[in-house]
KOLTOR-197064 format. One line per 8 residues: number of its first residue (from 1); their letters; for each residue x, y, z of N, C-alpha, C, CB. Coordinates in steps of 0.05 Angstrom, whole numbers, plus 5000, padded with zeros to 4 digits. Atoms other than C-alpha are relative to their C-alpha. Glycine has a CB too. Layout:
% residues N
NUM) A) X,Y,Z,X,Y,Z,X,Y,Z,X,Y,Z; ... .
END
This chain:
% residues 278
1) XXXXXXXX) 5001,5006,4972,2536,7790,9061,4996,4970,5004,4977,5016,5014; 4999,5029,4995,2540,7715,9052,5016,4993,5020,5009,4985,4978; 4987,5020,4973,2558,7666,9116,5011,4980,4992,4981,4988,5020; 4984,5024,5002,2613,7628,9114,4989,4968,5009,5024,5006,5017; 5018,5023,4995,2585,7547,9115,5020,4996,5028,4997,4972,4971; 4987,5001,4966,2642,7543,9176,4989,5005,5020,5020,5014,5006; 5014,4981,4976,2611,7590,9217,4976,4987,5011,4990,5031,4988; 5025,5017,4996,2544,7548,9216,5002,4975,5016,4991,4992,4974 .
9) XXXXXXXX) 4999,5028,4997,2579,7480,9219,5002,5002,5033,5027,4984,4982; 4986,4994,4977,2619,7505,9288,4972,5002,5008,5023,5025,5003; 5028,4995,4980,2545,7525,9320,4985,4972,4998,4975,5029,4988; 5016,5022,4999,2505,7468,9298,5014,4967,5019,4995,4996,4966; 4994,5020,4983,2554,7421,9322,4988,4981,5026,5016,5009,5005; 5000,5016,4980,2545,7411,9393,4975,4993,5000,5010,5009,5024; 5037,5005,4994,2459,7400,9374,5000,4967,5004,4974,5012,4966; 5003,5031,5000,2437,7332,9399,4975,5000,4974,4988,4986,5037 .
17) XXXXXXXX) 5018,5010,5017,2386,7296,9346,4969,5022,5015,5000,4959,5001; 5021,4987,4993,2317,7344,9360,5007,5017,5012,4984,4988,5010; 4992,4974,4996,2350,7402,9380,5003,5019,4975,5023,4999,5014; 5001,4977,5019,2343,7467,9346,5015,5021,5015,4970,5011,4993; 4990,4975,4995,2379,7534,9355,4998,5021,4983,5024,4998,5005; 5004,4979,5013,2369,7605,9328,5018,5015,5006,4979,5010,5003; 4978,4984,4990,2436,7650,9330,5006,5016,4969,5027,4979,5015; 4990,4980,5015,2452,7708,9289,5028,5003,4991,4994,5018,5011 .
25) XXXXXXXX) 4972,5010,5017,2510,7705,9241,5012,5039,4994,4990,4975,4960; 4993,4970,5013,2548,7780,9233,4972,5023,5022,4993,4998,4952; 5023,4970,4984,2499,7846,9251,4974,4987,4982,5010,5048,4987; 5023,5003,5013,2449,7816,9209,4983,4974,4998,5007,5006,4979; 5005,5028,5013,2434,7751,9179,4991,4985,5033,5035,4983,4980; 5010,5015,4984,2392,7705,9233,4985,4973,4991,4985,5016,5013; 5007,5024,5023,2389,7633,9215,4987,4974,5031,5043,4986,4973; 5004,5027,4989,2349,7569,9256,5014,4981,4996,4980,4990,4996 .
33) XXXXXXXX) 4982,5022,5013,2393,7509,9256,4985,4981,5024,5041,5004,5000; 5007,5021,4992,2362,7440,9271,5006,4973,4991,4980,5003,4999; 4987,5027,4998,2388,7373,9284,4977,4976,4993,5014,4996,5032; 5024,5018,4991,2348,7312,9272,5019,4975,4989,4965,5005,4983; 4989,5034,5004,2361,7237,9253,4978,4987,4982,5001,4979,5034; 5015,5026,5009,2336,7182,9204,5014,4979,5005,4992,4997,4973; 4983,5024,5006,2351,7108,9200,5000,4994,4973,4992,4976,5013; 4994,5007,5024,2379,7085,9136,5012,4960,5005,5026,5027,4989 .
41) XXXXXXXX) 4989,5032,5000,2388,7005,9127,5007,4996,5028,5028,4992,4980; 5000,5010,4968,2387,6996,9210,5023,5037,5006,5023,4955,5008; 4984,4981,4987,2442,7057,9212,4987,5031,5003,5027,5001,4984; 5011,4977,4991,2423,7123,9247,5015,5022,4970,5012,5006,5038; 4996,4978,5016,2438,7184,9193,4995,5028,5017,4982,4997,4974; 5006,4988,4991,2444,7244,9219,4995,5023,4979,5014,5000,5020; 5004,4976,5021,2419,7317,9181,4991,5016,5011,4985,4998,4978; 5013,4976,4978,2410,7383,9202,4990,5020,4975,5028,5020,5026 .
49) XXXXXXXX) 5014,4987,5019,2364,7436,9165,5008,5023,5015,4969,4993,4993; 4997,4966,4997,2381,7511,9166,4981,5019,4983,5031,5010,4992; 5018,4985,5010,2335,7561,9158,5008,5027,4999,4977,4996,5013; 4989,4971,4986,2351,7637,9147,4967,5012,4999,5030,5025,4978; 5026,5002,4995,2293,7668,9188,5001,5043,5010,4993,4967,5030; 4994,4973,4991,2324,7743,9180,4983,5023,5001,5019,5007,4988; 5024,4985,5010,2262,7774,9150,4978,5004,5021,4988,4985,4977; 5023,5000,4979,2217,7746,9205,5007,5014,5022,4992,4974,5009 .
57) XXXXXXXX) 4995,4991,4967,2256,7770,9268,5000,5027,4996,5032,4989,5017; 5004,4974,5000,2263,7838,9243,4973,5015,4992,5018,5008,4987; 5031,4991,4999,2185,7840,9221,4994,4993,5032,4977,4980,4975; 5016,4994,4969,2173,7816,9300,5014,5023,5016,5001,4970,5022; 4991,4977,4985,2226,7868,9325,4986,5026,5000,5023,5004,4993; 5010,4965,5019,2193,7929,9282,4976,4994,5024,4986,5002,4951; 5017,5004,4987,2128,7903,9314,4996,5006,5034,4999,4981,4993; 4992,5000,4969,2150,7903,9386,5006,5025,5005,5023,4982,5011 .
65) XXXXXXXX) 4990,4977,4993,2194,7963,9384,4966,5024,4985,5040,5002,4984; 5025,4986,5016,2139,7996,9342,4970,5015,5020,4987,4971,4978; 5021,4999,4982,2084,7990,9396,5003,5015,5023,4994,4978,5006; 4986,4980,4978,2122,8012,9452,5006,5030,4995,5027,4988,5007; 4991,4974,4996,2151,8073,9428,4965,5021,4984,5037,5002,4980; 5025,4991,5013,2079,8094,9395,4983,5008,5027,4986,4976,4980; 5019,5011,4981,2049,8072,9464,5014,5022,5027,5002,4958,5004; 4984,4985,4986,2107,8120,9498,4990,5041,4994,5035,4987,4989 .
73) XXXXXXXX) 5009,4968,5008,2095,8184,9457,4981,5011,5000,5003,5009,4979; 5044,4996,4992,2018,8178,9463,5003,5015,5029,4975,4957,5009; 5010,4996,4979,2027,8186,9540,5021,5036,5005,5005,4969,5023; 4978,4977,4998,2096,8238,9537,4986,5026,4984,5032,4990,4983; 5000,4977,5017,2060,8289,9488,4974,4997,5013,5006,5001,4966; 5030,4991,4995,1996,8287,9522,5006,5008,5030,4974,4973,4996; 4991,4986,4972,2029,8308,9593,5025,5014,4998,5005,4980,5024; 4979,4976,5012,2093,8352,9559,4987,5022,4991,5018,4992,4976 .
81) XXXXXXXX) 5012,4975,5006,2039,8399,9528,4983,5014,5020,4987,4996,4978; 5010,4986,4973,1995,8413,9578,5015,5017,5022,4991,4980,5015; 4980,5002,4987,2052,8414,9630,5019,5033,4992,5014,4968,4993; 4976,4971,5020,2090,8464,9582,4977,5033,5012,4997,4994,4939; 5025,4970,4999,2018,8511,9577,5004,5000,5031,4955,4995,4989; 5019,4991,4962,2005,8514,9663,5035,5013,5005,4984,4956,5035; 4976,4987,4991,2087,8533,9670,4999,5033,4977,5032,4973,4993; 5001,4963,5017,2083,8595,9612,4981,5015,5014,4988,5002,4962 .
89) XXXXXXXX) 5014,4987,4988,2025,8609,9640,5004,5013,5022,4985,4990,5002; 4992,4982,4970,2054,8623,9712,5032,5013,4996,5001,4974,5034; 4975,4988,5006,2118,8652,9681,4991,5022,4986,5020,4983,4985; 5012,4971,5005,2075,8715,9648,4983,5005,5018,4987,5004,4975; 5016,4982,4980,2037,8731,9707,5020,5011,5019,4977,4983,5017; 4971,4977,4989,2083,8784,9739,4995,4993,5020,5003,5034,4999; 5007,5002,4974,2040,8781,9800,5022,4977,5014,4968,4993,5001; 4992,5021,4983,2068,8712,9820,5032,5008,5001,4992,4968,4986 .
97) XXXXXXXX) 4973,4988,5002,2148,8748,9803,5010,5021,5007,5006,5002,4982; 4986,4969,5000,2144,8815,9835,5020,4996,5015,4983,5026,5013; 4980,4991,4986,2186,8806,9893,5028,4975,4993,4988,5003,5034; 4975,5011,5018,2262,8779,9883,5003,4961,5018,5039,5028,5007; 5001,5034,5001,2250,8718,9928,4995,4977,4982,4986,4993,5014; 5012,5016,5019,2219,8688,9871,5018,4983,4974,4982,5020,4988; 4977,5011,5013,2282,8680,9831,5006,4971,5000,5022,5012,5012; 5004,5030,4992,2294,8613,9845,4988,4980,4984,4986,4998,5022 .
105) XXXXXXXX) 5030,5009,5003,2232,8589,9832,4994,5004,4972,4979,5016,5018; 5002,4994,5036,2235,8616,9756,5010,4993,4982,5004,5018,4991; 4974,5019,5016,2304,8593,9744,4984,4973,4985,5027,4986,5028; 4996,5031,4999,2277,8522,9760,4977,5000,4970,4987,4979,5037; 5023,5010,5028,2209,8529,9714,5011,4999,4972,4973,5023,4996; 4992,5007,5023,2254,8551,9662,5013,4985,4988,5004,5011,4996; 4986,5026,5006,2294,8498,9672,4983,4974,4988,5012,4993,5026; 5024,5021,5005,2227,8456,9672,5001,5002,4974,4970,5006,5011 .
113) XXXXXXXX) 5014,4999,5024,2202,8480,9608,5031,4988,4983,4984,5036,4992; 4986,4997,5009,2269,8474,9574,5008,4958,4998,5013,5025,5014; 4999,5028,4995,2274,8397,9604,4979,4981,4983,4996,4996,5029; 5031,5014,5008,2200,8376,9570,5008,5002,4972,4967,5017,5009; 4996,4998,5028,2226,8405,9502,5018,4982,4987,5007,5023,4993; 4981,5010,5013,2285,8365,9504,4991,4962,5004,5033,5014,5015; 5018,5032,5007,2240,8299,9524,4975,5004,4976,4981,4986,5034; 5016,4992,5033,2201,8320,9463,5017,4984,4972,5004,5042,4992 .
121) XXXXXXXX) 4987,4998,5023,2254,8319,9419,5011,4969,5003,5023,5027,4999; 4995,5019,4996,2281,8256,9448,4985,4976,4986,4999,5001,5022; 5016,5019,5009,2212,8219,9429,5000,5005,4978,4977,4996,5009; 4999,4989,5027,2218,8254,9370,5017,4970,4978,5022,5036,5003; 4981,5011,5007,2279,8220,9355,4988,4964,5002,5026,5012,5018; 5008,5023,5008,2247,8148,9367,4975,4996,4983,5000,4987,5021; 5023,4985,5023,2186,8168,9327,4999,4992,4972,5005,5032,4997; 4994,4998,5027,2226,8172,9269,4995,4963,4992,5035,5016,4995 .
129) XXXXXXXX) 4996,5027,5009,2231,8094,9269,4974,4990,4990,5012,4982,5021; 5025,5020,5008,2156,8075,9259,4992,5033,4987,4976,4979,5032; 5009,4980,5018,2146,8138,9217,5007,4999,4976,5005,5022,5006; 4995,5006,5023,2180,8117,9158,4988,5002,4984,5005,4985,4998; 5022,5000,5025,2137,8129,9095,5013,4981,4974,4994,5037,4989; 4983,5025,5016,2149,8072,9039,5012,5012,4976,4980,4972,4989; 4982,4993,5013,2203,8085,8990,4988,5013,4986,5014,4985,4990; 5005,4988,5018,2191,8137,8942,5026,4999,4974,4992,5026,5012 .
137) XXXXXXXX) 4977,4997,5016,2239,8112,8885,5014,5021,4980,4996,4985,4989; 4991,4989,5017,2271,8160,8840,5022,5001,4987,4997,5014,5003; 4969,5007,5013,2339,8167,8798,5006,5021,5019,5010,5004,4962; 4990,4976,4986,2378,8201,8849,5035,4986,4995,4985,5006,5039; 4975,5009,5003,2456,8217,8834,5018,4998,5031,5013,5018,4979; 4996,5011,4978,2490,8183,8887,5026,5016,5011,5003,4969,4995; 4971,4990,4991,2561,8222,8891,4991,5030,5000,5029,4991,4976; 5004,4969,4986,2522,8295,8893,4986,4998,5028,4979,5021,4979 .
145) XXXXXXXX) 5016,5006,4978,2484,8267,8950,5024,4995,5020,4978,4975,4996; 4980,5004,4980,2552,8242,8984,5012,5031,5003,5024,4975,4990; 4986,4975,4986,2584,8313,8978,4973,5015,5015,5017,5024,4975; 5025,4981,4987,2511,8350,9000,5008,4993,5025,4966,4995,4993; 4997,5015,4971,2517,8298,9065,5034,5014,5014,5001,4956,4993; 4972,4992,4995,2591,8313,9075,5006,5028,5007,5015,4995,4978; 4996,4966,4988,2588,8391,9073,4973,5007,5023,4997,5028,4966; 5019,5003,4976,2529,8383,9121,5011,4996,5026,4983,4979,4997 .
153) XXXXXXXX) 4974,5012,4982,2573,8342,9169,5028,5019,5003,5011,4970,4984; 4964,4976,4995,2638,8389,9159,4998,5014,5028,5003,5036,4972; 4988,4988,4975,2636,8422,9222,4987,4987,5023,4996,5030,5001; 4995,5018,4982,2618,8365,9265,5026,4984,4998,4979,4984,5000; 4976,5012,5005,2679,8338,9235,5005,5011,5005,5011,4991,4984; 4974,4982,4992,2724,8392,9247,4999,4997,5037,4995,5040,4985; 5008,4986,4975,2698,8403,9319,5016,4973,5011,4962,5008,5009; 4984,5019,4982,2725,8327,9330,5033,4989,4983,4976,4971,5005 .
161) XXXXXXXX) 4968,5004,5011,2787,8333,9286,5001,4987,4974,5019,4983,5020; 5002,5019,5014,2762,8292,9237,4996,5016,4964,4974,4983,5014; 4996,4997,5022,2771,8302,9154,4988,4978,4984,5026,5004,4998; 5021,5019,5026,2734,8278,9091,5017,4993,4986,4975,5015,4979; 4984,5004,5030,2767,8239,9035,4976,4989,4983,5030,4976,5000; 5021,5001,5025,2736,8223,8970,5012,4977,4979,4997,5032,4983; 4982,5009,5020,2755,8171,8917,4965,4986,4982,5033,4973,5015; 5019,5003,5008,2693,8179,8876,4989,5006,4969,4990,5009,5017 .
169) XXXXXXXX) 5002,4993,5035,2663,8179,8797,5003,5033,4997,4963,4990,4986; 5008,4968,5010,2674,8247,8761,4982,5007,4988,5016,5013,4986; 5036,4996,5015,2604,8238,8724,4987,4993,5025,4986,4972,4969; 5021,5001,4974,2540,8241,8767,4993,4955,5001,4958,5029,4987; 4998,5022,5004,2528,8167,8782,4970,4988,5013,5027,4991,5011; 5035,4998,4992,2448,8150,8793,4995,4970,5008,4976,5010,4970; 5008,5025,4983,2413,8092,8836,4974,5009,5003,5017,4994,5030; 5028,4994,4993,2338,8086,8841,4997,5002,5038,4978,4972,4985 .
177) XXXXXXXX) 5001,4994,4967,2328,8119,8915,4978,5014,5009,5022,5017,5012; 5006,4972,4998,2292,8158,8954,5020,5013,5020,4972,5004,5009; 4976,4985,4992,2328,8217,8965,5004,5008,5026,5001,5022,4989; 4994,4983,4965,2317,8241,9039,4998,4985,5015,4984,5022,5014; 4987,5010,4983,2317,8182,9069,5029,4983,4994,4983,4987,5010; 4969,5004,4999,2382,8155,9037,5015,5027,5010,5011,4993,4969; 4982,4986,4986,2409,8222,9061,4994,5003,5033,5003,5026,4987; 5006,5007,4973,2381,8208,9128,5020,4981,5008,4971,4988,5003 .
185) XXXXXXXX) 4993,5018,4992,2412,8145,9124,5029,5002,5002,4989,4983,4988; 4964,4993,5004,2485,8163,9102,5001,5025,5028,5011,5019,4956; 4989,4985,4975,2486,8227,9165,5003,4980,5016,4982,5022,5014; 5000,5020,4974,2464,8172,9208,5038,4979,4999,4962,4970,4993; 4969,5007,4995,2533,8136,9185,5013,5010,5001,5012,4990,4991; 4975,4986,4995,2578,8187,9179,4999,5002,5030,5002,5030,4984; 5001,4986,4965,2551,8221,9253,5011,4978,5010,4967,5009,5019; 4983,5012,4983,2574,8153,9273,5024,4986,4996,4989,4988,5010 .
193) XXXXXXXX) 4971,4997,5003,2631,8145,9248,5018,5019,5002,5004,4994,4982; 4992,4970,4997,2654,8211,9262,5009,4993,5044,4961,5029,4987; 5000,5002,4962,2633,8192,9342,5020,4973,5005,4959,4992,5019; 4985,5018,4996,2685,8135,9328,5027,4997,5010,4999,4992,4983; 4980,4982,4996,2740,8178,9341,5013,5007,5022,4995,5017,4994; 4983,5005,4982,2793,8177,9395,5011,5037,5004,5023,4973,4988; 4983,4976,5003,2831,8234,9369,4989,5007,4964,5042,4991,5006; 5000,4990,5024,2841,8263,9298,5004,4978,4977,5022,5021,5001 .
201) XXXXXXXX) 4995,5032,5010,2833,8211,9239,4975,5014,4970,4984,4963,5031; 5014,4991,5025,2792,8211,9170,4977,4975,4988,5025,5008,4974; 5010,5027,5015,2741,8177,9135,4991,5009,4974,4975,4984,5015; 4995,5000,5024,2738,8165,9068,4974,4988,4982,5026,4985,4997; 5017,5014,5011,2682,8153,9020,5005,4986,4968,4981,5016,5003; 4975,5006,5033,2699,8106,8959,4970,4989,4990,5040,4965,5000; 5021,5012,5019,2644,8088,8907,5019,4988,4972,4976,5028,4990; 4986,5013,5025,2659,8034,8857,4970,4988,4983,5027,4970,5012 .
209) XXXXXXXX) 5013,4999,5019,2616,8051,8799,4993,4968,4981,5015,5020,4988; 5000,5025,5011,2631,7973,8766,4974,4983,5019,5033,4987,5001; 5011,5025,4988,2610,7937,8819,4982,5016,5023,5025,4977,5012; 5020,4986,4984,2557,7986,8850,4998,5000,5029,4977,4992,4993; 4993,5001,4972,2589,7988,8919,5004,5033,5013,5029,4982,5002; 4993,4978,4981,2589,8048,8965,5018,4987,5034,4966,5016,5007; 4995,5014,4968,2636,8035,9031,5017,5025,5009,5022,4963,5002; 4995,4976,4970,2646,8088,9089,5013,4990,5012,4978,5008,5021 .
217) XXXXXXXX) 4978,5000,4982,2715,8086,9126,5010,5016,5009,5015,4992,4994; 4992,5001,4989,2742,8094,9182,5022,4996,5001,4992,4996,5006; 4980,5008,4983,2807,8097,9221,4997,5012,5024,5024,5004,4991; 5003,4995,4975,2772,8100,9285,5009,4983,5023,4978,5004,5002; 4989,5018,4975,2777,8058,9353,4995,4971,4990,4983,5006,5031; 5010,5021,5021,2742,8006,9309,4975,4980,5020,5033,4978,4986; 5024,5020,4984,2683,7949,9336,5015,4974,5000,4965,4995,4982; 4987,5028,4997,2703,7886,9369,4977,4978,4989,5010,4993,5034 .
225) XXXXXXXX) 5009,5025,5016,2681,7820,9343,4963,5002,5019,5027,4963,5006; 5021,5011,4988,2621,7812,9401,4975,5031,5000,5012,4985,5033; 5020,4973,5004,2589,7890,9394,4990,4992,4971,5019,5034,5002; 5009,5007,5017,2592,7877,9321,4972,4983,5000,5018,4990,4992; 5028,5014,4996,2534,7828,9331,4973,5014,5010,5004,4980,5018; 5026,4985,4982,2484,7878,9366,5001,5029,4987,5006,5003,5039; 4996,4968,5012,2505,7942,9328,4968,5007,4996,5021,5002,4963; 5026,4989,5014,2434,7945,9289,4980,4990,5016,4994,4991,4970 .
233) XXXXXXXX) 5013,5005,4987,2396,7917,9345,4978,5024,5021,5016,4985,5008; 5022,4978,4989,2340,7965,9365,5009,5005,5028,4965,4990,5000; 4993,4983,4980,2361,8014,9423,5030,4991,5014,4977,4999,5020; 4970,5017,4984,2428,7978,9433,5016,5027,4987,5014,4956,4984; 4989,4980,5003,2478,8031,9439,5037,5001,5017,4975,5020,5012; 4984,4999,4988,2548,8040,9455,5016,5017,5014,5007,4993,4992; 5003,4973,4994,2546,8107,9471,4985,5009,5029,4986,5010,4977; 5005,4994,4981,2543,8133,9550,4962,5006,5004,5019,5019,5003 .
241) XXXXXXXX) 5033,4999,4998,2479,8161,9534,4989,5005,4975,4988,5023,5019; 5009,5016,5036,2459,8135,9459,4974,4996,5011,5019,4962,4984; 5025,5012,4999,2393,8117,9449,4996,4967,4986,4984,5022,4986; 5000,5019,5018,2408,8063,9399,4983,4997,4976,4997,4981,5011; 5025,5001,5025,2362,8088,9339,5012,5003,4979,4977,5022,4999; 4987,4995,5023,2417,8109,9295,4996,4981,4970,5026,4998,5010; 4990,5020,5016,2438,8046,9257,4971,4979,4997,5028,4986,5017; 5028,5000,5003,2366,8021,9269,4984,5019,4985,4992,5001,5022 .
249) XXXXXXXX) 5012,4977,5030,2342,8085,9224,5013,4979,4977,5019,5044,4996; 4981,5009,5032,2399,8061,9171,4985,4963,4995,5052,4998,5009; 5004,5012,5002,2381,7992,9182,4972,4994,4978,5005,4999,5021; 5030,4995,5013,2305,8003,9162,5003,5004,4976,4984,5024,5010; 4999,4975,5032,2321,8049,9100,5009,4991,4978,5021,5027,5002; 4985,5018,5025,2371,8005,9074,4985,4968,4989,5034,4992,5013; 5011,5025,5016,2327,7946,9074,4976,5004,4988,4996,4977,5015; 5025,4997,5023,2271,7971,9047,4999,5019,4981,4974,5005,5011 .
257) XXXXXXXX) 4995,4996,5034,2304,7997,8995,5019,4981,4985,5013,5030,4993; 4980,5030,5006,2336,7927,8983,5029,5001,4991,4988,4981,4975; 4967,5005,5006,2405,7943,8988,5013,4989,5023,5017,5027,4993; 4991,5013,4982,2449,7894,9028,5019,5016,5015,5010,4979,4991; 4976,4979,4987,2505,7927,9079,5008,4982,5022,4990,5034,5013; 4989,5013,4981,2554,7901,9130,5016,5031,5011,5019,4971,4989; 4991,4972,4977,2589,7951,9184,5015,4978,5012,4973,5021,5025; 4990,5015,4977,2647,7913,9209,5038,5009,5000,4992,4961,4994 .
265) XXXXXXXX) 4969,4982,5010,2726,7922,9229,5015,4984,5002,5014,5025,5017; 4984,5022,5010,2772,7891,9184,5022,4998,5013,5007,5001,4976; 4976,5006,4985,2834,7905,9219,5004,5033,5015,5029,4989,4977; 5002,4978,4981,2853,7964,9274,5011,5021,4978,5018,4995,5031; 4994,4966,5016,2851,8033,9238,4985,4997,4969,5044,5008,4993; 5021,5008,5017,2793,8005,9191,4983,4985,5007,5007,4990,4981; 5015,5011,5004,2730,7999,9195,4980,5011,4973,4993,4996,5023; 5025,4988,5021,2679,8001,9139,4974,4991,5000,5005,4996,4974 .
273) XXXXXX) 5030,5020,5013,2610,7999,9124,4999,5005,4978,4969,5005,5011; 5002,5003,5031,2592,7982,9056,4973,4991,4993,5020,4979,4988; 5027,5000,5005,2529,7990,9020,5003,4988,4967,4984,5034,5007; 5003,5009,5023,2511,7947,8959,4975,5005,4990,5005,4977,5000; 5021,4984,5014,2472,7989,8913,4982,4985,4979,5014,5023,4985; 5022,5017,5020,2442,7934,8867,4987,4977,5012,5013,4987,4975 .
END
């Protein structure tokens, strides 16, 4: 996931002498760039220092997002349970249901109750991000774990037309992991690469055993150059009604199990993400 020195030069440019800027290079990488000046023998020199400061912004993001959604589920699970008990409760007392006017009125609670479970599950789902438990390494083989994930996924694929390919070792092929959240982390890519999908199309998983690469493709609608940049950005979502935790799970999982990855699209009817296993 190295940054081209271009890419840098082009931003720093327009900095006057004591100007700084902080801009994110790709979905990942976040680098400070600062301008300054000496004099040398009467002539001004100019030099700019770059810092990559990618470690820190995503320890203050975790932090931020971290608090909030902790500070959310505290108040949602302490007025969803209650809330839940006082509606069951008046949905087994017959008395309040004998006569048929009441209909209505039962629908809706059951509608109620039914609404609270699914904001449950919702917080549930952001939950997962500051619940993480720290790596549990083990030798796990990496290509029985891609078909387990894959026949898991099979009939969300089918349902959107979508087909598996494979171009993967015929021996088991092992990576120190842990196992359930790398397969956390791989649904989380397939499901979205799967939701990438227009029409009918395939993605392909290729492991190259030499050079300890895993990369997940696409021939979906693909990501333009300026989404690319916000993909892994906590609750950013491109999805009508996404939450944006997906790639934020993967994000997490993959870095603290220090493997690098990029998610980007090389040309229309490819995109890949690619996970570097060493």
């Amino acid at each position: 996931m190295g940054t081209r020195p271009e890419i840098l030069l082009a931003q720093f440019e327009p900095l006057k002498a004591g100007e700084s800027k902080t801009m994110r290079i790709g979905s990942l990488n976040t680098y400070k760039v600062q301008k300054s000046h000496f004099i040398d023998r009467g002539f001004p020199r100019m030099f700019v220092m770059i810092e990559e400061v990618t470690a820190e912004i995503f320890e203050a993001e975790k932090n931020a997002y971290g608090k909030v959604i902790r500070m959310m589920a505290h108040e949602v699970n302490n007025t969803v349970g209650p809330v839940n008990s006082i509606i069951n409760m008046a949905l087994d007392t017959n008395e309040i249901w004998s006569s048929e006017d009441k209909s209505s009125l039962k629908n809706a609670m059951y509608v109620a109750v039914a609404r609270n479970q699914n904001l449950n599950l919702f917080m549930r789902n952001f939950a997962d991000l500051v619940k993480l438990t720290p790596v549990n390494k083990l030798q796990v083989d990496l290509t029985a774990l891609i078909y387990s994930v894959s026949d898991f996924m099979l009939i969300k694929a089918k349902e959107s037309g979508v087909s598996f390919g494979f171009d993967l070792p015929n021996t088991p092929f092992y990576i120190s992991a842990d196992s359930q959240q790398m397969e956390q982390a791989l649904i989380n890519i397939v499901k979205n690469a799967i939701e990438a999908f227009d029409q009918e199309g395939i993605v392909k998983f290729s492991l190259d055993a030499k050079l300890k690469k895993l990369t997940i493709t696409d021939n979906g609608r693909g990501i333009s150059e300026d989404l690319s940049e916000q993909l892994f950005s906590p609750f950013f979502s491109t999805k009508k009604d996404g939450q944006g935790i997906g790639l934020t799970l993967v994000r997490e999982i993959l870095l603290n199990h220090g493997f690098l990855f990029s998610l980007k699209t090389l040309q229309p009817g490819q995109t890949d993400f690619v996970i570097q296993l060493s």
